[in-house]
N, CA, C and O of each residue as an XYZ file, in Angstrom:
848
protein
N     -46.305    -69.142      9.730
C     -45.670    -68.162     10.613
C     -45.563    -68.737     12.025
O     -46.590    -69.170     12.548
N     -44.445    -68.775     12.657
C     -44.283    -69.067     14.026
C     -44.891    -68.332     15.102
O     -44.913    -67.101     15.120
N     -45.407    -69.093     16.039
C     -46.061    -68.315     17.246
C     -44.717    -67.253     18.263
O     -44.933    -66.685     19.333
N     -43.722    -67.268     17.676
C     -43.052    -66.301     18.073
C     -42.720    -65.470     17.179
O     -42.585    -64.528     17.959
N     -42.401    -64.895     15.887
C     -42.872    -63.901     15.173
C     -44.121    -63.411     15.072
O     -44.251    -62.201     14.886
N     -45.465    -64.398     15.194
C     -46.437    -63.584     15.711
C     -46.720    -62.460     16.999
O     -47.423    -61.450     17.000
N     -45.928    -63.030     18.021
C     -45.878    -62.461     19.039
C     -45.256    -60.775     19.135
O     -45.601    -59.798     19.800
N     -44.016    -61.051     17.957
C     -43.262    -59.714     17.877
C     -44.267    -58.995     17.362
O     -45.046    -58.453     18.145
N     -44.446    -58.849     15.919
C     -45.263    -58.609     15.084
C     -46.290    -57.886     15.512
O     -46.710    -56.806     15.098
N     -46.878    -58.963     16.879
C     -48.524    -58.053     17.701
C     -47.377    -56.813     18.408
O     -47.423    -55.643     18.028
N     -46.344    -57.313     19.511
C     -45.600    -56.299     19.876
C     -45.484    -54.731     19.455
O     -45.742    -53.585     19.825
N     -44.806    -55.651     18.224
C     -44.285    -53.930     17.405
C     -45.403    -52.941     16.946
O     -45.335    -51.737     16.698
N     -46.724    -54.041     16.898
C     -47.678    -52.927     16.197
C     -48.452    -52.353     17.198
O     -49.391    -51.609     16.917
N     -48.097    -52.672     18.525
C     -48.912    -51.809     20.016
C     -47.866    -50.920     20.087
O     -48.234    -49.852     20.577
N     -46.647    -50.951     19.773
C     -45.396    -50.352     20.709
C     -45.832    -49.103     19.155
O     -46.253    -48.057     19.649
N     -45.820    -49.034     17.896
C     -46.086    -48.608     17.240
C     -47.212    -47.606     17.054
O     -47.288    -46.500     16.520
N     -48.145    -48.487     17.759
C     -49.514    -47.480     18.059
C     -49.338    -46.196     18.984
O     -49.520    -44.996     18.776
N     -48.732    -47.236     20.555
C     -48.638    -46.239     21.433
C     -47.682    -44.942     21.529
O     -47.733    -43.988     22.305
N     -46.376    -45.370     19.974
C     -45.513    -44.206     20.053
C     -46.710    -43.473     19.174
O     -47.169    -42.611     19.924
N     -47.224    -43.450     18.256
C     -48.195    -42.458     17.633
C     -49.106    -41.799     18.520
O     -49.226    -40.574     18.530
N     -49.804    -42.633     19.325
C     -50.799    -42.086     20.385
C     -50.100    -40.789     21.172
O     -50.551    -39.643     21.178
N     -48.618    -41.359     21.979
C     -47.930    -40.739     22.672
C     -47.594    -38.953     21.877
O     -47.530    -37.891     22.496
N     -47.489    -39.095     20.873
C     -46.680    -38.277     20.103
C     -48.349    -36.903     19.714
O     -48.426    -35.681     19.842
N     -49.180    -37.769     19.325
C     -50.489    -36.928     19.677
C     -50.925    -36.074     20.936
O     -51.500    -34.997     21.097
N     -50.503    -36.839     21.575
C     -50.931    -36.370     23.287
C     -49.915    -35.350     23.432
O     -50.219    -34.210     23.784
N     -48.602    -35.734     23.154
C     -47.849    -34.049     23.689
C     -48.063    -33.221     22.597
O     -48.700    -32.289     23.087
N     -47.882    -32.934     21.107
C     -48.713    -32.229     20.555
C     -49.450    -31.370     21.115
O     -49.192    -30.173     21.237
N     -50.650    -32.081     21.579
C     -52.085    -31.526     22.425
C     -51.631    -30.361     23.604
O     -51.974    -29.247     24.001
N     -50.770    -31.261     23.831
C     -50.232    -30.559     25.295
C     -49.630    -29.548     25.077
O     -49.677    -28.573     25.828
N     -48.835    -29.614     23.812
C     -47.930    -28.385     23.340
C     -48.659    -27.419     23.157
O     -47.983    -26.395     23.053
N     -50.067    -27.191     23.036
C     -50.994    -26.384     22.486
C     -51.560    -25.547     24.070
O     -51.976    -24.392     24.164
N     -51.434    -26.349     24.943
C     -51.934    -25.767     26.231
C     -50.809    -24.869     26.499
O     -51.084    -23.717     26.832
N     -49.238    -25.325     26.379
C     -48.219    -24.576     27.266
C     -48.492    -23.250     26.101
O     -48.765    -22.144     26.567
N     -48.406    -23.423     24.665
C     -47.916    -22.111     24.007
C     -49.129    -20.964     24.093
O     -49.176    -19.835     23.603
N     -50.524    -22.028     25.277
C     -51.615    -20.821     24.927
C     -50.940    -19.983     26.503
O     -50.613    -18.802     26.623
N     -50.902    -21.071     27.538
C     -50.781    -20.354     28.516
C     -49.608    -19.562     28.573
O     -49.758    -18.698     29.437
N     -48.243    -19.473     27.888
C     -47.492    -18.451     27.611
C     -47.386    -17.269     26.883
O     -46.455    -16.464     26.895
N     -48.762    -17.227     26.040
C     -49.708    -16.402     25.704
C     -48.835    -15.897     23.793
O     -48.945    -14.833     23.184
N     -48.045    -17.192     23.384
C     -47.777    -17.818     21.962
C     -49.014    -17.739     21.372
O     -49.003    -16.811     20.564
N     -50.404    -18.471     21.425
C     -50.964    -19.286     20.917
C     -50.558    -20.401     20.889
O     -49.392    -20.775     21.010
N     -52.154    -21.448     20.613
C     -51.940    -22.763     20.506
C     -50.877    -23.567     19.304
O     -50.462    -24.705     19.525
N     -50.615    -23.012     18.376
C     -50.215    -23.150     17.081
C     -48.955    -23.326     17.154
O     -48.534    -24.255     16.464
N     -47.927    -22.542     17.976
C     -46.243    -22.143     17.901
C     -45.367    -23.138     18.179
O     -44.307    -23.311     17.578
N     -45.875    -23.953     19.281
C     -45.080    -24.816     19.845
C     -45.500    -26.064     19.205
O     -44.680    -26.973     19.077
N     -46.802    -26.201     18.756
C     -47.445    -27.633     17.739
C     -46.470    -27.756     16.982
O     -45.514    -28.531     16.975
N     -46.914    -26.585     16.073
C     -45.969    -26.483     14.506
C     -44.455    -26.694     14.398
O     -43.915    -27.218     13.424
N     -43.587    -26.074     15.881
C     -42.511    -26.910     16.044
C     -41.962    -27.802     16.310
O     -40.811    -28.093     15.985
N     -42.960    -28.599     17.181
C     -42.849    -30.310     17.188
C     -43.731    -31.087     16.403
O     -44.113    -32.218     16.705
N     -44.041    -30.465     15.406
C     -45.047    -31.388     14.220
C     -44.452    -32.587     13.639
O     -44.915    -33.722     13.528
N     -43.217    -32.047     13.256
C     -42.113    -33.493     12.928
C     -41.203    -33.368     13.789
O     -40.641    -32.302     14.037
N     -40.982    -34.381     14.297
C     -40.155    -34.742     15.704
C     -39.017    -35.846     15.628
O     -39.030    -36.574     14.635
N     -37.998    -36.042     16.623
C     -37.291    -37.400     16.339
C     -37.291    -37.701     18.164
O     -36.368    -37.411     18.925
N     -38.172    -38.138     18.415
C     -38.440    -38.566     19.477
C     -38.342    -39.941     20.227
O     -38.456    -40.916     19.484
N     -38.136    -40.226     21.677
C     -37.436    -41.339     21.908
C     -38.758    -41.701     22.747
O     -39.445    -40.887     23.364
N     -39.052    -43.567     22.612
C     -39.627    -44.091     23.400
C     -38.765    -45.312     23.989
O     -38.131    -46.132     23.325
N     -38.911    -45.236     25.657
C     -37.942    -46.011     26.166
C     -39.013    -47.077     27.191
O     -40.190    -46.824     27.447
N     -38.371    -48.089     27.584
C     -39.470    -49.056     28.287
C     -38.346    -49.375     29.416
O     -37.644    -50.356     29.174
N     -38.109    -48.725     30.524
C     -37.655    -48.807     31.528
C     -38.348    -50.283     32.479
O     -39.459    -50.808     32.553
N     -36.565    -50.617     33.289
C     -37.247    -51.888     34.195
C     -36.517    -51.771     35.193
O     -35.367    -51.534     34.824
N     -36.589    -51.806     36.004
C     -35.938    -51.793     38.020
C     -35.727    -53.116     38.327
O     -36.893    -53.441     38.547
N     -35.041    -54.174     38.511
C     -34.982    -55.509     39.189
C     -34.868    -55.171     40.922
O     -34.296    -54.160     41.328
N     -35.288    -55.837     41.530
C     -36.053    -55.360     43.199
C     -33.674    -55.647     43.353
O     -32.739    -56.255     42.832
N     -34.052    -54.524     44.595
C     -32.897    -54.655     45.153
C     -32.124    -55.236     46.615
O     -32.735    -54.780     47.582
N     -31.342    -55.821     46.896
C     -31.701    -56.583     48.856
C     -31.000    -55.240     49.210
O     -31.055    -55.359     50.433
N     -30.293    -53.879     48.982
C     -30.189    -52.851     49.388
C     -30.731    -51.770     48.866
O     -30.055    -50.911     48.298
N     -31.919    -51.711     49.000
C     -32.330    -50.549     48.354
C     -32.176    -49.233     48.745
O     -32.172    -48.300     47.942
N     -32.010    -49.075     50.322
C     -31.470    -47.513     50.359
C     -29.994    -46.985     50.530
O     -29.590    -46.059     51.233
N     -29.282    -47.855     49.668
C     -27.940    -47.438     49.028
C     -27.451    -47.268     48.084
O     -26.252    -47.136     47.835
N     -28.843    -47.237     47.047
C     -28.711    -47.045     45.383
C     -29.804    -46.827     44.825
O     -30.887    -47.246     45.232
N     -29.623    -46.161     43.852
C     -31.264    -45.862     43.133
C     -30.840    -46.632     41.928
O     -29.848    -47.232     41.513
N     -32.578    -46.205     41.400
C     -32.873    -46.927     40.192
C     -32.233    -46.091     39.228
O     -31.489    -46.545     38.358
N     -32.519    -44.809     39.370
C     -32.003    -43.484     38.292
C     -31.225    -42.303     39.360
O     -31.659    -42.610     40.471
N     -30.555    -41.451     39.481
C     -30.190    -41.027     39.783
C     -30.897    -39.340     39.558
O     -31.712    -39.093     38.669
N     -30.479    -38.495     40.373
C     -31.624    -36.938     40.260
C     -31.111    -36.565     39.060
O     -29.948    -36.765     38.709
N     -31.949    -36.031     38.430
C     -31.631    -35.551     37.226
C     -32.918    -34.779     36.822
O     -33.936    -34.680     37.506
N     -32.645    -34.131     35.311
C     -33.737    -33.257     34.888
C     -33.745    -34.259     33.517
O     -32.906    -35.160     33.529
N     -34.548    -34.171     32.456
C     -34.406    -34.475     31.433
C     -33.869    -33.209     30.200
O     -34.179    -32.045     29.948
N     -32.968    -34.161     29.692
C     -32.543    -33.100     28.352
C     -33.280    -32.874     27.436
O     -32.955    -31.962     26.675
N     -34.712    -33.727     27.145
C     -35.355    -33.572     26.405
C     -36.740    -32.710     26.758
O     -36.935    -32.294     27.900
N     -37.915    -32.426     25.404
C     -38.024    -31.299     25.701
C     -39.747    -31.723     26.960
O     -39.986    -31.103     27.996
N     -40.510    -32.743     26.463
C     -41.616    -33.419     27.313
C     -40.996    -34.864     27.839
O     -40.161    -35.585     27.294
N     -41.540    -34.991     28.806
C     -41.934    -36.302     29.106
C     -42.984    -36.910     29.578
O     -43.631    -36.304     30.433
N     -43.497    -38.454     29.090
C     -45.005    -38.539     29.098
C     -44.669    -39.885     30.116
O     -43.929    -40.715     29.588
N     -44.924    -40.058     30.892
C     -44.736    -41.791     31.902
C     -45.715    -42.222     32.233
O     -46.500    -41.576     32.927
N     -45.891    -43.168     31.918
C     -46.974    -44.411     32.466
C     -46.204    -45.240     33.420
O     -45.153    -45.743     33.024
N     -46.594    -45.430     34.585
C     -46.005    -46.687     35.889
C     -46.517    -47.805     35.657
O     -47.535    -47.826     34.964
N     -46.145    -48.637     35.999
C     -46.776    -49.769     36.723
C     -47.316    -49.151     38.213
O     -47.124    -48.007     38.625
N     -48.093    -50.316     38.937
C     -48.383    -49.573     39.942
C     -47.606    -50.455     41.358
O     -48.132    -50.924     42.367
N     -46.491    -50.435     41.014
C     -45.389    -50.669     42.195
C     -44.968    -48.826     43.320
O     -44.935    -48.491     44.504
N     -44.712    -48.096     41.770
C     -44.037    -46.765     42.560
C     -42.472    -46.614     42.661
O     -41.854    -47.624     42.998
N     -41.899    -45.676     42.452
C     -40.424    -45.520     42.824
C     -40.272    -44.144     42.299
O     -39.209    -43.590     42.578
N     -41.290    -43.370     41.463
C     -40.208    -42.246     41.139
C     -40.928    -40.908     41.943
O     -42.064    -40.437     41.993
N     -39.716    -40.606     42.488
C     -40.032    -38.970     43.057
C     -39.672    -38.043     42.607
O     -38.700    -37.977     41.856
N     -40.459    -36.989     43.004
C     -39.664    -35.411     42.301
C     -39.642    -34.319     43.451
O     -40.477    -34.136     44.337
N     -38.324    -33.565     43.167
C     -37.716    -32.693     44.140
C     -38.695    -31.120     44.244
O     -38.587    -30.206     43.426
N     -39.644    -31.114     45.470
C     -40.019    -29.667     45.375
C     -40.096    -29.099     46.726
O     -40.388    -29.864     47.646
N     -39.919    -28.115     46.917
C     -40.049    -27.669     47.769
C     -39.105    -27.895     49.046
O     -39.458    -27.809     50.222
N     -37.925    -28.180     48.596
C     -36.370    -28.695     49.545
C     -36.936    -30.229     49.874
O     -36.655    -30.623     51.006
N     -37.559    -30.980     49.187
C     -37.851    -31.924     49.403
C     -38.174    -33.271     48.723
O     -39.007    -33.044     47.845
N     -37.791    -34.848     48.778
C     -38.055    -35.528     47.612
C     -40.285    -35.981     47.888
O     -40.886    -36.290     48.916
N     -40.638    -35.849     46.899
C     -41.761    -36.246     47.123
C     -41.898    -37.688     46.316
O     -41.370    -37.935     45.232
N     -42.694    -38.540     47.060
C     -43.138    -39.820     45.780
C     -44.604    -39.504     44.874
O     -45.687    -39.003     45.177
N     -44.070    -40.027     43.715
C     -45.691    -39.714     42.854
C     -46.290    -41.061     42.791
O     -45.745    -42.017     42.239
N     -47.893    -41.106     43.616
C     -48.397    -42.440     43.343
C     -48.436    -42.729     41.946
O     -48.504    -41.844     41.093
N     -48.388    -44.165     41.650
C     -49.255    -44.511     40.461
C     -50.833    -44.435     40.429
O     -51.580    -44.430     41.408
N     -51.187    -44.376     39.069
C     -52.896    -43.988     38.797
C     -52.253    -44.938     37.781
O     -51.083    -45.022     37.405
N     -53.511    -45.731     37.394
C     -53.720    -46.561     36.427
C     -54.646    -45.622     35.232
O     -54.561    -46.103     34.103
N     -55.278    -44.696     35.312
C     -55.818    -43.459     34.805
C     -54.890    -42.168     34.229
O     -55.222    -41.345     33.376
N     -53.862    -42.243     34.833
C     -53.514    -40.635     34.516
C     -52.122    -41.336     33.931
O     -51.853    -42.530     33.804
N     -51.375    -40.206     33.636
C     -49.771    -40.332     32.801
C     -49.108    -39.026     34.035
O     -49.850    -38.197     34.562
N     -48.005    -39.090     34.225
C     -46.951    -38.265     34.593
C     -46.562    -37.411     33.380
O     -46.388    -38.043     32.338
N     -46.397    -36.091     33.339
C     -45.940    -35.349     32.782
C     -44.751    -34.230     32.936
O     -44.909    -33.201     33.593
N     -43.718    -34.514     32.344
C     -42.748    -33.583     32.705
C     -41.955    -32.632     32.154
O     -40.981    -33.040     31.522
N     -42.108    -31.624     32.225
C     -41.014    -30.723     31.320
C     -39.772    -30.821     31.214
O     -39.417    -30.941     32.387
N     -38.333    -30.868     30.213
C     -37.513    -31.204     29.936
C     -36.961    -29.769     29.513
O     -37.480    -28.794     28.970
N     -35.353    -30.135     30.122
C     -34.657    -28.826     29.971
C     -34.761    -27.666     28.117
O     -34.586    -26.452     28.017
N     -35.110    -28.721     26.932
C     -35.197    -28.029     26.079
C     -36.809    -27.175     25.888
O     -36.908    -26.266     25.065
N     -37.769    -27.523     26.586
C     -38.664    -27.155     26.665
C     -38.566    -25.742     27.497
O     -39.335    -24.800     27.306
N     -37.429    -25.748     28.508
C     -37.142    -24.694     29.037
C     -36.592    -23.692     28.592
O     -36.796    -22.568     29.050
N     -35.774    -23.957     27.588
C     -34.940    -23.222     26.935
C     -35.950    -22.260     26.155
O     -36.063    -21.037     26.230
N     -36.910    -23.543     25.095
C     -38.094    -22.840     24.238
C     -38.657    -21.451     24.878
O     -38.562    -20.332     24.375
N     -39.268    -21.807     26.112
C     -40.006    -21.058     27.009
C     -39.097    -20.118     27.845
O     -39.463    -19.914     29.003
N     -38.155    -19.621     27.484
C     -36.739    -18.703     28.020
C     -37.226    -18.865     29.566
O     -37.696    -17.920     30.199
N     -37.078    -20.028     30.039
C     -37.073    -19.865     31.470
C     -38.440    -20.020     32.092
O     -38.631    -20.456     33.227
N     -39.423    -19.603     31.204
C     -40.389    -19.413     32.396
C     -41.133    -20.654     33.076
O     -41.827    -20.606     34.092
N     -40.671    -22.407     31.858
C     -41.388    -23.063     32.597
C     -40.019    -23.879     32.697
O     -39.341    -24.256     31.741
N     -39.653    -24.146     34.575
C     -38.529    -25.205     34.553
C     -39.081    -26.646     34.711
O     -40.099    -27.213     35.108
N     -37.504    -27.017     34.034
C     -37.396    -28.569     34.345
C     -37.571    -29.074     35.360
O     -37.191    -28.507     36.385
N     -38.430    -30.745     35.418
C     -38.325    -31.422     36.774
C     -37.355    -32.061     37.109
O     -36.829    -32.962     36.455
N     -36.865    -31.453     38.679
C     -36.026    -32.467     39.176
C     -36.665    -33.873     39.772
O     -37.614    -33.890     40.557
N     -35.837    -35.310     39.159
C     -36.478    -36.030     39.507
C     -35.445    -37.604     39.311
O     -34.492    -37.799     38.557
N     -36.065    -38.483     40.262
C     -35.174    -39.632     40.383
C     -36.097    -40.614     40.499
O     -37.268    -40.329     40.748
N     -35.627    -42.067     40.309
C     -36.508    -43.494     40.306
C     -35.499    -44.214     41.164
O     -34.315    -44.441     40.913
N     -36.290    -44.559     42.349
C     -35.753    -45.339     44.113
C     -36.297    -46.953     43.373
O     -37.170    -47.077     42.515
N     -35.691    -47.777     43.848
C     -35.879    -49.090     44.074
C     -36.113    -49.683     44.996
O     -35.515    -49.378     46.028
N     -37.292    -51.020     45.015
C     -37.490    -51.564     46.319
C     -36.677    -53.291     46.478
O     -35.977    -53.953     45.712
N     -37.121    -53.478     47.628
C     -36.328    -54.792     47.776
C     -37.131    -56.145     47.180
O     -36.594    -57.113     46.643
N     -38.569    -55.943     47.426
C     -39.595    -56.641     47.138
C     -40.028    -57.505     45.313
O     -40.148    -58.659     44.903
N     -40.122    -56.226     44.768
C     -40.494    -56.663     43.254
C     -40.307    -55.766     42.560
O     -40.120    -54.653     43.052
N     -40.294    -56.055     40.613
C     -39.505    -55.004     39.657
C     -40.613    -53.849     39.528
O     -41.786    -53.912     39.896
N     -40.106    -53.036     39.059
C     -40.778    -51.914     38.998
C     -40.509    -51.995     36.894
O     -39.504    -52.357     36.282
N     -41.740    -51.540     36.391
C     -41.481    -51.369     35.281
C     -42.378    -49.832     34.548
O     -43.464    -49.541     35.049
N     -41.852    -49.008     33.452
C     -42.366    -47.988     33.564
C     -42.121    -47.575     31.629
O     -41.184    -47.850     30.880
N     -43.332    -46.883     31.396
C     -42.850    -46.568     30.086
C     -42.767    -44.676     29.568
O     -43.656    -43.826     29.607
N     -41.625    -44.596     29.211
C     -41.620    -43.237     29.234
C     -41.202    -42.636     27.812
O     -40.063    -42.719     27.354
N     -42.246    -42.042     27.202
C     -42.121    -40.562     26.001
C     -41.543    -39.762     26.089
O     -41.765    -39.176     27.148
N     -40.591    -39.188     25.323
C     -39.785    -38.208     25.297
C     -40.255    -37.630     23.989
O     -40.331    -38.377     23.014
N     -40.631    -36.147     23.874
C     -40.821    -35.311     23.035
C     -39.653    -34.494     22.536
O     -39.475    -33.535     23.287
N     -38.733    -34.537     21.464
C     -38.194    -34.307     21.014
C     -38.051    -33.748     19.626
O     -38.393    -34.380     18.626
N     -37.452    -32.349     19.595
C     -37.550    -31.539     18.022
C     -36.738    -32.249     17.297
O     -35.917    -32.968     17.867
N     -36.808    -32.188     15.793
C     -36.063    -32.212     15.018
C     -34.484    -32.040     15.124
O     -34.116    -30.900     15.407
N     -33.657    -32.848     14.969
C     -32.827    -33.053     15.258
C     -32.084    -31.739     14.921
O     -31.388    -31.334     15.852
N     -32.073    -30.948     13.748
C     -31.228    -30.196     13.413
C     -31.736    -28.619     13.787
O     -31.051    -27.598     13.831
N     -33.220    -28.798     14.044
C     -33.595    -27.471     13.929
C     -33.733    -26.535     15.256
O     -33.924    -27.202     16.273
N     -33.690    -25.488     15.404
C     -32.834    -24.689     16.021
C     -33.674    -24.566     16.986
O     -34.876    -24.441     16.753
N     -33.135    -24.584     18.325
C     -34.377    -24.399     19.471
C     -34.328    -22.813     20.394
O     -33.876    -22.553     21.509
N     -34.826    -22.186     19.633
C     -35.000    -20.440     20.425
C     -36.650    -20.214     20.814
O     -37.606    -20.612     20.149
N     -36.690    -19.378     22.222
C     -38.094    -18.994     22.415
C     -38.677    -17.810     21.472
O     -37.950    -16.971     20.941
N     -39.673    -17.841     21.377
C     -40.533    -16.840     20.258
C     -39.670    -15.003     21.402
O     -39.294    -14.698     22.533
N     -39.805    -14.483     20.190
C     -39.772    -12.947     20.403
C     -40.710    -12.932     21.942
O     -40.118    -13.375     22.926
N     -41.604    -12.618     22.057
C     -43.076    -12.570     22.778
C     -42.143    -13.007     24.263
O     -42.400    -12.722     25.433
N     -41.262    -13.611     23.822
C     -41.146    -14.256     25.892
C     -39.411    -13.706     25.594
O     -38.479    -14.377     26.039
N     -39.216    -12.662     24.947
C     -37.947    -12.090     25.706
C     -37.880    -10.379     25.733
O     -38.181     -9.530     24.894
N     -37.374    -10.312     27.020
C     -37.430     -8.311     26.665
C     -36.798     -7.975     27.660
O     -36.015     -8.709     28.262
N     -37.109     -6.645     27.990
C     -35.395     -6.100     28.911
C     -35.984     -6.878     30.196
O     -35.100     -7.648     30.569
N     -36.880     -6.964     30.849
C     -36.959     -7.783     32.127
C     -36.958     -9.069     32.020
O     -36.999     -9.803     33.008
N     -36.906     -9.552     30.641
C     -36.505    -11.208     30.683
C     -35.679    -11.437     29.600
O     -36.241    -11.808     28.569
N     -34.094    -11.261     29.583
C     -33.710    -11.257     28.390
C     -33.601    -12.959     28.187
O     -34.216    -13.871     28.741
N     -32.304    -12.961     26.914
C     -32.561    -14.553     26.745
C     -31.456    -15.717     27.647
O     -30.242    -15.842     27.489
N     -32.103    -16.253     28.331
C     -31.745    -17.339     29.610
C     -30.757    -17.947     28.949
O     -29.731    -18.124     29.605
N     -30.768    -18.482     27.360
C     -29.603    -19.356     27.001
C     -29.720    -19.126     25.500
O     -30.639    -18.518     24.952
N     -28.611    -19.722     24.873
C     -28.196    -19.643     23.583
C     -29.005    -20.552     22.769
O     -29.556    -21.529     23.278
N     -29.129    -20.173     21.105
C     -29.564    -21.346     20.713
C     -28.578    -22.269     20.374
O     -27.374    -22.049     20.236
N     -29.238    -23.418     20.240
C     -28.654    -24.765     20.300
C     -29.836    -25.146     19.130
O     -30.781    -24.473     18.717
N     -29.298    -26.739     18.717
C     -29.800    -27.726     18.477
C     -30.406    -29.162     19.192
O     -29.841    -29.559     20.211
N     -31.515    -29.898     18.664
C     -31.536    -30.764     19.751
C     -30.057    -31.928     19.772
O     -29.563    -32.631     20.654
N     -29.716    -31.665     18.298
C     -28.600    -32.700     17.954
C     -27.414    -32.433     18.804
O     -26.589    -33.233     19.244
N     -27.486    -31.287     18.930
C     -26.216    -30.759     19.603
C     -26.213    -31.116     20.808
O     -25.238    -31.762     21.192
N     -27.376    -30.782     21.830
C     -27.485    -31.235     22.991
C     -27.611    -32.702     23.405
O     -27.445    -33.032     24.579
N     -27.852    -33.433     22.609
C     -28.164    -34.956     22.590
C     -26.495    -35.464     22.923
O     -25.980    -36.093     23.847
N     -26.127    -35.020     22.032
C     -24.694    -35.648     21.569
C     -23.660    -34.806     22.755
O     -22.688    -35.490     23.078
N     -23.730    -33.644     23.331
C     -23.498    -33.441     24.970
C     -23.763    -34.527     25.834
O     -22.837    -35.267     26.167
N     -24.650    -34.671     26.143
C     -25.248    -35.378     26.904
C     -24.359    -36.617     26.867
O     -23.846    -36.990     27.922
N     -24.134    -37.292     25.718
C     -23.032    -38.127     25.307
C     -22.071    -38.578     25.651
O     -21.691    -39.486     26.391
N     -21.396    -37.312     24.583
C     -20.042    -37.353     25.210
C     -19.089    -36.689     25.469
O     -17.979    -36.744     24.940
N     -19.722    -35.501     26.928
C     -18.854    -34.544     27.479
C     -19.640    -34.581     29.138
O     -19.072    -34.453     30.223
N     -21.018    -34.786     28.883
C     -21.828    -34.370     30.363
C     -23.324    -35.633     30.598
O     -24.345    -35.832     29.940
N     -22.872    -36.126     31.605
C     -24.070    -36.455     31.511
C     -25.406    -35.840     32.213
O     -25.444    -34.981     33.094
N     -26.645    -36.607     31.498
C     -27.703    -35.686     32.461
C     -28.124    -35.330     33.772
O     -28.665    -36.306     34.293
N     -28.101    -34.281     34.566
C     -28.209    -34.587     35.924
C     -28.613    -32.954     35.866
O     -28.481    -32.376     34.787
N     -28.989    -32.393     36.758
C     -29.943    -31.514     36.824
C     -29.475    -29.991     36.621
O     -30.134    -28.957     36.724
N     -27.819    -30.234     36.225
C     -27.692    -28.659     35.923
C     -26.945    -28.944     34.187
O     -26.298    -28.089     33.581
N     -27.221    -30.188     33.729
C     -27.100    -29.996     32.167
C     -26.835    -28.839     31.394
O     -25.761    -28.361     31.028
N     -28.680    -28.260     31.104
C     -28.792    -27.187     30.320
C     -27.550    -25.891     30.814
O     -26.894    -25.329     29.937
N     -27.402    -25.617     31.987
C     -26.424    -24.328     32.429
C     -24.926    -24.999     32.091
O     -24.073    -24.157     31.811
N     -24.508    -26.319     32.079
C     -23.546    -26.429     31.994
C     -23.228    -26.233     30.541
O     -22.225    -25.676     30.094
N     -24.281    -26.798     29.821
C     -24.295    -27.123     28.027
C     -24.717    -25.579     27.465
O     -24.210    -25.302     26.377
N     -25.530    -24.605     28.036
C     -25.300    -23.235     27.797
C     -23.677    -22.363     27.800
O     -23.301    -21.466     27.045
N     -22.921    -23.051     28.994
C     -21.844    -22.248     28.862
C     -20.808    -23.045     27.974
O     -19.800    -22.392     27.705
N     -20.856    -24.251     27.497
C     -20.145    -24.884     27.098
C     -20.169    -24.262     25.115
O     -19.159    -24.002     24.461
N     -21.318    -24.199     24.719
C     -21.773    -23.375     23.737
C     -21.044    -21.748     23.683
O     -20.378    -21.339     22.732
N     -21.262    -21.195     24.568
C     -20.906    -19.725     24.553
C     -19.110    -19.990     24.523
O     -18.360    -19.276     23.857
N     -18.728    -20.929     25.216
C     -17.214    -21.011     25.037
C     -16.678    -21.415     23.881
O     -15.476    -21.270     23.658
N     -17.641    -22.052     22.883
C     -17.460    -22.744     21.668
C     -17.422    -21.680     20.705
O     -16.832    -22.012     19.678
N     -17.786    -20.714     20.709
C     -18.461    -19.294     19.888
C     -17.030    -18.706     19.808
O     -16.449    -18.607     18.728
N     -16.408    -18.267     21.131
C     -15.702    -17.354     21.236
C     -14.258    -17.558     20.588
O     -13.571    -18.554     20.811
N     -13.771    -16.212     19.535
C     -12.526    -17.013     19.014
C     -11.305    -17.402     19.712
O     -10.707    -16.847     20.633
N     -10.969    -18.921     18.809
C     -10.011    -19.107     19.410
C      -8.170    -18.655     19.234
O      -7.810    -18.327     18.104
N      -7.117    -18.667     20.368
C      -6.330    -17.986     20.476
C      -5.600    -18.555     19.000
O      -5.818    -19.651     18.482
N      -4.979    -17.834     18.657
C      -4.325    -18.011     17.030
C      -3.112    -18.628     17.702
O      -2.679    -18.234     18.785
N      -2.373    -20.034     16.696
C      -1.367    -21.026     17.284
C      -0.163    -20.042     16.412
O      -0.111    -19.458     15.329
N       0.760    -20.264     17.629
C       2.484    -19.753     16.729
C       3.328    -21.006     16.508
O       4.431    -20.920     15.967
């Protein structure tokens, strides 16, 4: 065996591990949001138990203009978690409070972020982060990020329990397939997605005018 198929080989079986690890950890996590929305731990597990979820390994090359372009542009994610590990260079901020903030790196902790379908799940009550990745002039920035994602086909509505006359339902159901493939090829992601891909749905429903 060549010392470069060995090399993949070790690769694929860390990149392999860590999507399993990753995929455990939001699980876990799924169990905190559906207690604190007062679901139980169980509701939101059991719907991301089988998942088709994306792991991506993001890279920044340093820029000689860096404050005339970003790395990523503001956006929310379409998907429903996100789990990030940094390097500890730094570049990504998130929008709160009329304001961009930077999140240090921790060599200890993960970034965690809610994603517009997670919002949808939760009819609103937990929103998406707005958020972007800045580039420096100096050196690359590299970053690895989990995306928690349902089943491609299966239907994403919040439980009974989180809708009623003072909160009716925020958006339609959808699929994750459906929204993926938006994202595609009609809209891309940027922070009013879900409202645009909600009305784009409701216009899809309604019949259309009969041809003469």
């Amino acid at each position: 065996m060549s010392l470069t198929k060995k090399r993949w080989d070790f690769c694929r079986e860390v990149y392999a591990r860590y999507c399993s690890e990753m995929s455990r950890l939001s699980l876990e996590i799924m169990e905190v949001l559906g207690e604190s929305l007062g679901v139980g731990r169980a509701h939101y597990r059991r719907f991301f138990e089988g998942n088709d979820s994306i792991m991506r390994l993001n890279y920044y090359p340093p820029c000689q203009r860096p404050l005339e372009t970003l790395g990523t542009g503001p956006h929310c994610d379409p998907t429903s978690l996100t789990i990030l590990h940094q390097d500890n260079v730094g570049g990504l901020q998130v929008h709160t409070e009329g304001r961009w903030r930077s999140i240090r790196p921790r060599a200890d902790a993960f970034v965690v972020n809610i994603g517009d379908t997670f919002m949808a799940l939760s009819n609103g009550r937990y929103k998406s982060c707005l958020h972007r990745a800045v580039v420096n002039s100096r050196v690359p920035r590299k970053s690895l990020a989990f995306f928690l994602c349902p089943e491609m086909d299966k239907v994403v509505a919040p439980p009974g329990t989180l809708v009623d006359a003072a909160n009716p339902r925020a958006y339609p159901d959808f699929t994750w397939r459906s929204l993926l493939d938006f994202t595609q090829k009609h809209y891309r992601a940027d922070m009013k997605t879900l409202e645009v891909f909600s009305s784009w749905i409701v216009q899809q429903q309604q019949p259309q005018p009969a041809r003469t």
